[in-house]
N, C-alpha and C positions, 0 to 999 in steps of 0.2 A: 504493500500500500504506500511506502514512503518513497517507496523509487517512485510510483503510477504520477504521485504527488507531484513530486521534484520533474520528472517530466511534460506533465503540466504547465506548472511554471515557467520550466525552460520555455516551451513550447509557443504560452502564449509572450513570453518575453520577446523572441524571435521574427513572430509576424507583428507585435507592434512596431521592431525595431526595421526591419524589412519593409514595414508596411509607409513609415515613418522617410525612410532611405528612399523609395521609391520615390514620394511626393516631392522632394526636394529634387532629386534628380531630372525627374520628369518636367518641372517649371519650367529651363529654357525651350523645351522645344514644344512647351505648350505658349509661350510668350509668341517666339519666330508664327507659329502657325494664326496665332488672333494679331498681330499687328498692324497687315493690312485689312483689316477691320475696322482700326479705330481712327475717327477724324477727330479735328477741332472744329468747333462750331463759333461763330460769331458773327462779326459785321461787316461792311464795305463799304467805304464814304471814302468817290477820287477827290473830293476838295477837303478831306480833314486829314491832320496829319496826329500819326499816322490813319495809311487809309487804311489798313485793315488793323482786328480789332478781337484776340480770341477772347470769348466770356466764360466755356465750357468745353466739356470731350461729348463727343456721341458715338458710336458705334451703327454699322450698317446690320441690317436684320432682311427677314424674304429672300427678295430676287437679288438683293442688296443695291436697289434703286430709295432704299428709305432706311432712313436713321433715325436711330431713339437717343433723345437723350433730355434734360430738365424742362419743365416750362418756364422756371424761375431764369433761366440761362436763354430764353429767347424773348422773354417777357419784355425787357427795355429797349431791346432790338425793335419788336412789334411795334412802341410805342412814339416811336423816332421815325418823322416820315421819309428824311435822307436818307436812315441805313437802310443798307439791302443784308438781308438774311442770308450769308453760305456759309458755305464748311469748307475746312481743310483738308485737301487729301495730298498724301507723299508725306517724304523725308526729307528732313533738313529746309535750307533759303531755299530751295526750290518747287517746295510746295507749292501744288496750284487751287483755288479756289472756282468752286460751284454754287449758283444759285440755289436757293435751298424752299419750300414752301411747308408750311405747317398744313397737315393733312386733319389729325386728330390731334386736341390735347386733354389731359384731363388735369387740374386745378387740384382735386383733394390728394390721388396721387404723384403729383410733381412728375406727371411722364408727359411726352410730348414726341411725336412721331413726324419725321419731316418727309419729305421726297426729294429726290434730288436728278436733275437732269444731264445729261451728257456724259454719263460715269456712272459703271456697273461696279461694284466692289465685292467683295469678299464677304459675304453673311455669316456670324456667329450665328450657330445655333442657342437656342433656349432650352434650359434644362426639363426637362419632363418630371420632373420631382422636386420637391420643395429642400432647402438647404437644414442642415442640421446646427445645432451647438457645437462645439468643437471642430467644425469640420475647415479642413484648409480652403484657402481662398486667394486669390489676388483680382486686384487692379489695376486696368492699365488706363493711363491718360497725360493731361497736359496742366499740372501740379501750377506751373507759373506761368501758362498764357506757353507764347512763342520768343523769349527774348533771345534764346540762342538759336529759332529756327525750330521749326518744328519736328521735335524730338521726344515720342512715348516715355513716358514713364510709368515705369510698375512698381506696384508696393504690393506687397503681400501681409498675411495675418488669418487670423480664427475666425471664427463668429464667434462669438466670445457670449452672446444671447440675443433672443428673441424675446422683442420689447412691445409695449404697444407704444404709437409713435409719441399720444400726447402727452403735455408734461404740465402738472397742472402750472397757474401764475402765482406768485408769490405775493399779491395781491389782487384785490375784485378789480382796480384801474388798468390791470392789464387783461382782462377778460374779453377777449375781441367775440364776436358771433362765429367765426368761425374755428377758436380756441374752443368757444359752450361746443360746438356738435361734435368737435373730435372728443371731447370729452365724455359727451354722451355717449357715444357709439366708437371710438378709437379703432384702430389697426395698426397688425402687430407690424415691424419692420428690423432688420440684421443690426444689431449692434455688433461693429467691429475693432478689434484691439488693433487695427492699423491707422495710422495717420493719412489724410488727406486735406488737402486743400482746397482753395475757391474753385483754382480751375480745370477741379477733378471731376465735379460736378457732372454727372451724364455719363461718366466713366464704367463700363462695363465690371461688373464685379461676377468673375470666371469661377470655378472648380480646376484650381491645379494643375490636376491630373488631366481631366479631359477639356477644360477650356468653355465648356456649358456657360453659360451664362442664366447666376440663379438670383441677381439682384443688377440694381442701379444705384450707384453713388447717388445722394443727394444732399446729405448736411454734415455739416460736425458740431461737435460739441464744441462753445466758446466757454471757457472759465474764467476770462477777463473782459477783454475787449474785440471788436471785428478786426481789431487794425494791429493786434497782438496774435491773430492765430498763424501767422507763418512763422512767427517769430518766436513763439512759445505755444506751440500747439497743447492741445488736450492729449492727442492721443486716440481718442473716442470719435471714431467713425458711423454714422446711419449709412444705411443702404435698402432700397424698396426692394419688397423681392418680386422675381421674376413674374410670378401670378397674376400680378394686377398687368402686367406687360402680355404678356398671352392674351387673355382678355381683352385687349386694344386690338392687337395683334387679327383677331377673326373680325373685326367691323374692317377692316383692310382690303378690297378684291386682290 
């Protein structure tokens, strides 16, 4: 019985440790393989300078003729009647930019689905399964905008839990109407132990191993100020998960 034990042990020591080794190894070429998937999203104004202008990352999804990524990150875009909405596709200063039109959005879950013309890309898939606790994770986008050129970046991490997204106010003066109904009726969203930034926002958040896509980046945690989080992050990452994305995704032809 005390070997049956010890082998046990061993046993599952081994596939966590393999299981473990696998995931870490398996990231870069699950990176190489979603990269040209993911664009930057923002503006275009030829008389402001700069004319272009990234606010977000999105990711191409379908035929890969439409990208998902925030409504908060097209919103001031919309409201500006000079900028023009596109996205970035390529590597480095010579990324080129596409006109871009918002198809669907939805407001409660901060997703937004564009179309894009004259450029097919590369579609991530959407996970068929909802994400777990513990389970590894990364994301890939555009952390600071484009200052050195347009250059992915990845961050990886846990889901560390599954939250529901509202958080009550710390006083009744901060009680907006649409604070009262997430409160009434909330949804839950990936709390991640990875850091992200402003302009991760729309950033595909993959499975590892297979590169699925089981959430979208959309906030973090500020523990000071907005103008302090590059600079002293939290830490504490949101992400919508994929579900409410599916769901868009069939009002689509």
């Amino acid at each position: 019985m005390v070997l049956v034990r010890l082998f046990v042990i061993f046993f599952g020591w081994f596939v966590v440790c393999c299981s473990s080794s696998y995931s870490m190894e398996d990231l870069p070429e699950t990176i190489k393989k979603i990269k040209p998937s993911i664009v930057g999203v923002g503006s275009y104004d030829p008389l402001a300078a700069p004319r272009m202008v990234i606010q977000g990352t999105g990711f191409a999804v379908k035929s890969g003729h439409h990208i998902v990524t925030n409504t908060h990150v097209i919103a001031p875009i919309q409201k500006t009647d000079n900028l023009k909405l596109v996205v970035f596709v390529g590597i480095g200063k010579n990324a080129k930019i596409y006109a871009a039109n918002p198809v669907l959005q939805n407001d409660t879950y901060d997703l937004a689905i564009l179309k894009v013309e004259g450029v097919q890309l590369s579609p991530m898939t959407i996970s068929a399964v909802e994400a777990f606790e513990g389970e590894q994770v990364a994301f890939t986008g555009f952390p600071i905008g484009a200052v050195l050129g347009l250059f992915p970046v990845t961050h990886r991490g846990i889901i560390s839990s599954v939250t529901p997204i509202a958080i009550p106010a710390s006083t009744s003066k901060r009680l907006t109407a649409d604070l009262v109904k997430r409160l009434r009726k909330p949804y839950f969203v990936y709390q991640l132990d990875a850091t992200a930034y402003p302009g991760n926002s729309g950033s595909p958040l993959y499975n590892q191993n297979s590169g699925e896509v089981v959430g979208i980046i959309n906030k973090v945690f500020v523990k000071k100020t907005k103008e302090a989080v590059i600079s002293d992050p939290s830490g504490i990452t949101y992400a919508i998960p994929a579900t409410f994305l599916k769901q868009m995704l069939k009002e689509i032809p």
